[in-house]
N, C-alpha and C positions, 0 to 999 in steps of 0.2 A: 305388617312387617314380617312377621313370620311366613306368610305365603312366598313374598319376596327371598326370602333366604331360603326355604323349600327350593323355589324355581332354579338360582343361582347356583345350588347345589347338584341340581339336575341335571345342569345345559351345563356347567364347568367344563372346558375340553382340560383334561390331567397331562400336560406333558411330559413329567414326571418319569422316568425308566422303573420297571419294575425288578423289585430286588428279592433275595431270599426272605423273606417275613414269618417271624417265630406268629403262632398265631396267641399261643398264649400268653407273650409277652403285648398284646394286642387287649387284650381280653385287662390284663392288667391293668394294663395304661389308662384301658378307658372305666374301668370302674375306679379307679382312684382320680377319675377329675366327678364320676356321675355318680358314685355307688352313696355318699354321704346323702345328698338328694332325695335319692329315690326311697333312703333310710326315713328320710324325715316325710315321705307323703303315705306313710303307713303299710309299707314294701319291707316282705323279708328277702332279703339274698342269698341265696342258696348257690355257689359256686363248685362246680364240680373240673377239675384241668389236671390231664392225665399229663404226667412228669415228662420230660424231656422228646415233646413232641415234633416231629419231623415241620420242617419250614415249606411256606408255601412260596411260589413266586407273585408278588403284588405289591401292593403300594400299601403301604401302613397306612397311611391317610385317611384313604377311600372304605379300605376296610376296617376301620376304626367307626365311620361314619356309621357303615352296615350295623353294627351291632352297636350305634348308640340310637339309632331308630329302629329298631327290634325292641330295646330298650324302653324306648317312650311309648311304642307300641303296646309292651305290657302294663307301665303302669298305668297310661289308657283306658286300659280293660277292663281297672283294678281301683275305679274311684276309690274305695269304699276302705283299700287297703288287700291285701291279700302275701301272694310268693311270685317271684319269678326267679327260675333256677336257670345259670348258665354252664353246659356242660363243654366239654372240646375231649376228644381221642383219635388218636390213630387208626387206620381204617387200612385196609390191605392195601391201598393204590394212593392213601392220601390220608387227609384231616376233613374229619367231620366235627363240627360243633352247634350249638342247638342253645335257641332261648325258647324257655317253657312258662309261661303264665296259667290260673288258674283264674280267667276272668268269663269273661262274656263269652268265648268262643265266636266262631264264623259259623252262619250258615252256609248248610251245603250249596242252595244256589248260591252263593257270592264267593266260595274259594277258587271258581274260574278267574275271576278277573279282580280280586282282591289285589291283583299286583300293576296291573293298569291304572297308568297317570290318571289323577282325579276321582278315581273312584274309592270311596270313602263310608263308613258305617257309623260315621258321629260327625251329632251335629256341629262342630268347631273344626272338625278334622280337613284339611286340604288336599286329601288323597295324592300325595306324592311322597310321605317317607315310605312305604310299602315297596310303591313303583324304583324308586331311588336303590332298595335293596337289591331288589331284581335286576334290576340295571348294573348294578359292582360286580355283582355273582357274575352274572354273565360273560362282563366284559374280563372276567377274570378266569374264561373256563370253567367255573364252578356250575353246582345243581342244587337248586332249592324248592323245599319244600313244606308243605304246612298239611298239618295232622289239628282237627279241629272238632271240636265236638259245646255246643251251646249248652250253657252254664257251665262247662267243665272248663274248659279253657281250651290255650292252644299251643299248639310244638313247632316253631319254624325252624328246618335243620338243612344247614350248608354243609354240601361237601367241595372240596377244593383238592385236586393232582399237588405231591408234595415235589416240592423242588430240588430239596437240600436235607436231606436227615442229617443230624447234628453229629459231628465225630464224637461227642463225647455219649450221645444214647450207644452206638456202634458197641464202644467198649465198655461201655455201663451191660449194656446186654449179654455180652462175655464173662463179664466179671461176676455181675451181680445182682441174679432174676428180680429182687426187691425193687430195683429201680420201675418195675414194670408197673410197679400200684399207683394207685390216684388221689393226691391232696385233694379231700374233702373242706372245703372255707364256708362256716356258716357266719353270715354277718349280720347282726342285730343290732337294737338302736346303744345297746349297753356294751355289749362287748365283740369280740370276734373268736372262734375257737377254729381251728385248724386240724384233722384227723386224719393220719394216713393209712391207708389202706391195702396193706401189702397182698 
């Protein structure tokens, strides 16, 4: 069943228009349907999402999808329990954001074609949420990449062209350099705490 919804998810044509999409608000969404979950399979959450970041042009949908198999991707990695940290910033030309686990890492032979339908490093794995990712990026303009290192873990980081900076960062920026710091959200099975970091 699960291969079947892999596939489905792959070949989908989106005819969908692509709109201005906050990416953080992206990032939210999907940890408040998956973040409980991945709490309860012995995953700390470490959220990193810098304040009122410029909007990308895409489909929420699709890019929801991206980072909820990045997602599964890490706790994957991470039978045993472990972190995966989700960052997102502003970047000179756009939005870059990044999930970071601390599992198994990729070998160097296999970060060529780690994103190539079917190819896969576990045994259950159907090697197509990888390929699935590279496929949104793409079709979205975007550039991805993975920084990998065995037993250490690994960094997959998308950058995406922004579309829309929000009028309210514009005069947040004017008014008041603080807005420029980054909500730190650590999320545990007990509690949540929130830090800003001006």
């Amino acid at each position: 069943a699960s291969i079947v919804r892999d596939l489905l998810d792959f070949s989908r044509d989106h005819g969908d228009e692509r709109a201005p999409t906050p990416i953080d608000d992206v990032i939210e969404r999907t940890l408040s349907i998956v973040g409980g979950r991945i709490e309860k399979q012995g995953i700390r959450l470490e959220v990193e999402v810098e304040d009122l970041l410029p909007q990308v042009s895409g489909r929420a949908q699709q890019l929801q999808q991206v980072l909820l198999n990045l997602l599964r991707n890490g706790v994957e990695a991470q039978p045993d329990g472990g972190t995966i940290r989700v960052a997102a910033a502003a970047v000179e030309d756009g939005v870059e954001f990044c999930v970071e686990d601390r599992g198994e890492g990729v070998p160097a032979d296999q970060r060529e074609t780690i994103f190539d339908p079917f190819v896969t490093t576990r045994e259950r794995g159907t090697g197509l949420g990888l390929a699935i990712v590279d496929g949104v990026v793409r079709a979205h303009g975007g550039a991805l990449e993975i920084a990998s290192e065995p037993g250490i873990g690994s960094v997959f980081t998308i950058r995406f062209s922004w579309a829309v900076r929000r009028s309210m960062m514009a005069a947040c920026r004017k008014s008041e350099p603080l807005c420029r710091g980054v909500w730190v959200l650590a999320l545990t099975s007990r509690n949540a705490t929130a830090v800003y970091n001006g």
